[in-house]
C-alpha positions in Angstrom: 69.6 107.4 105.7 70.2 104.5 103.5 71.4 104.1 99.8 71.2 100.8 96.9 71.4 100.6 93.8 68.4 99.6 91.4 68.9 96.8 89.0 69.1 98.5 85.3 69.5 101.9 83.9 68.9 105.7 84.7 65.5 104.8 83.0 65.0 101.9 85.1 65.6 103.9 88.3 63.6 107.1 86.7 60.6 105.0 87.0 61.0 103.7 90.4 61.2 107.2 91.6 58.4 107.9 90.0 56.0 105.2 91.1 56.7 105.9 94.4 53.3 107.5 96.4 54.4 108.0 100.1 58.6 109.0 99.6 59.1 112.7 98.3 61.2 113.0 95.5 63.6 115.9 96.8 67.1 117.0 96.5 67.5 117.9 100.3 66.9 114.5 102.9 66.1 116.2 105.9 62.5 116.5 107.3 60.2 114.0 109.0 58.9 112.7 106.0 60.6 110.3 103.9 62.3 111.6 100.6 64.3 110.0 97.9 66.5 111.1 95.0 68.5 110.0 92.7 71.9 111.6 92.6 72.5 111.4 88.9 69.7 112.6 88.1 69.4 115.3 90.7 72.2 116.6 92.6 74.8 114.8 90.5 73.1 115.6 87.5 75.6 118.0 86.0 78.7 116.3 87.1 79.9 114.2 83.6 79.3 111.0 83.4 82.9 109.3 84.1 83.7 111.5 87.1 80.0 110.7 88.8 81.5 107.3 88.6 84.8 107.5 90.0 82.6 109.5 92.9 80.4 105.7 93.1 77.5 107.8 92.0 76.1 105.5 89.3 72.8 106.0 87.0 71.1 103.4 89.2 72.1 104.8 92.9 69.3 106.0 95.5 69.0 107.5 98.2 66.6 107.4 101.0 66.0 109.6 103.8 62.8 107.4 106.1 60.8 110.4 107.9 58.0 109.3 110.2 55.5 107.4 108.5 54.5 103.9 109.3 57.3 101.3 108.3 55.3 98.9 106.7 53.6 101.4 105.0 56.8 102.9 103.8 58.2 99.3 102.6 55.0 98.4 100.8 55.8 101.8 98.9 59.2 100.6 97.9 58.0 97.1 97.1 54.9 98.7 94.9 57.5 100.4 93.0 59.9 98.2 92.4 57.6 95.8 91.0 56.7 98.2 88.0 60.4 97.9 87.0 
């Protein structure tokens, strides 16, 4: 499991997530295959604001779970999406 944060906003790191084709945009990060989620938007998502940051759960904080598929494949993912932000 790893975690960053994505240069810019909640909006900004809304549509990462969603330009992503091979990670799974999930809540839970266990399986084989390789999820992502954004805390504060997901499992964070009702905690205010102010305490999600004293927690270091920002707008722009990921995290990744990498399952099984093919690393380059997996990094081209991540470098595909990033580039539409």
């Amino acid at each position: 499991m790893i975690s960053f944060y994505i240069k810019g906003d909640i909006n900004k790191t809304n549509k990462f997530l969603q330009s992503l084709k091979i990670f799974t945009l999930a809540e839970s990060l266990g399986g084989v295959e390789s999820l992502i989620e954004s805390p504060a938007l997901m499992t964070h998502g009702s905690v205010p604001p102010a305490h999600r940051k004293l927690l270091g759960i920002d707008d722009n904080f990921v995290r990744v779970s990498t399952g099984i598929e093919n690393i380059e494949d997996l990094l081209d993912d991540l470098k595909q999406a990033l580039s539409k932000i």
